[in-house]
Phi, psi and omega in degrees: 000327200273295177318314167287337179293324174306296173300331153236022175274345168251007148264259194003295162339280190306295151007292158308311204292313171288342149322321196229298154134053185275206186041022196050049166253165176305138185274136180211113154332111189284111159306149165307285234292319193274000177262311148355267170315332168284321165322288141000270180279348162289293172337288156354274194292348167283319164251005144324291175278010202254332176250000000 
């Protein structure tokens, strides 16, 4: 569980940085696909944990 709360709290991460272009990166536009995939695995680890 802890691995995954890791994982999607730093795609999450990422996502705020290329969304706002912090660190001086480039700005990329947040997508259904990369909100999808975070969705996705939070779902994953609620039925890990719930069964």
């Amino acid at each position: 569980m802890t691995v995954v709360v890791l994982l999607v709290g730093s795609t999450t991460g990422g996502i705020l940085v290329d969304h706002f272009g912090i660190f001086e990166s480039p700005k990329k536009a947040v997508n259904k696909q990369k909100i999808l995939g975070v969705l996705i695995m939070i779902l994953g680890a609620a039925a890990i944990k719930l069964l």
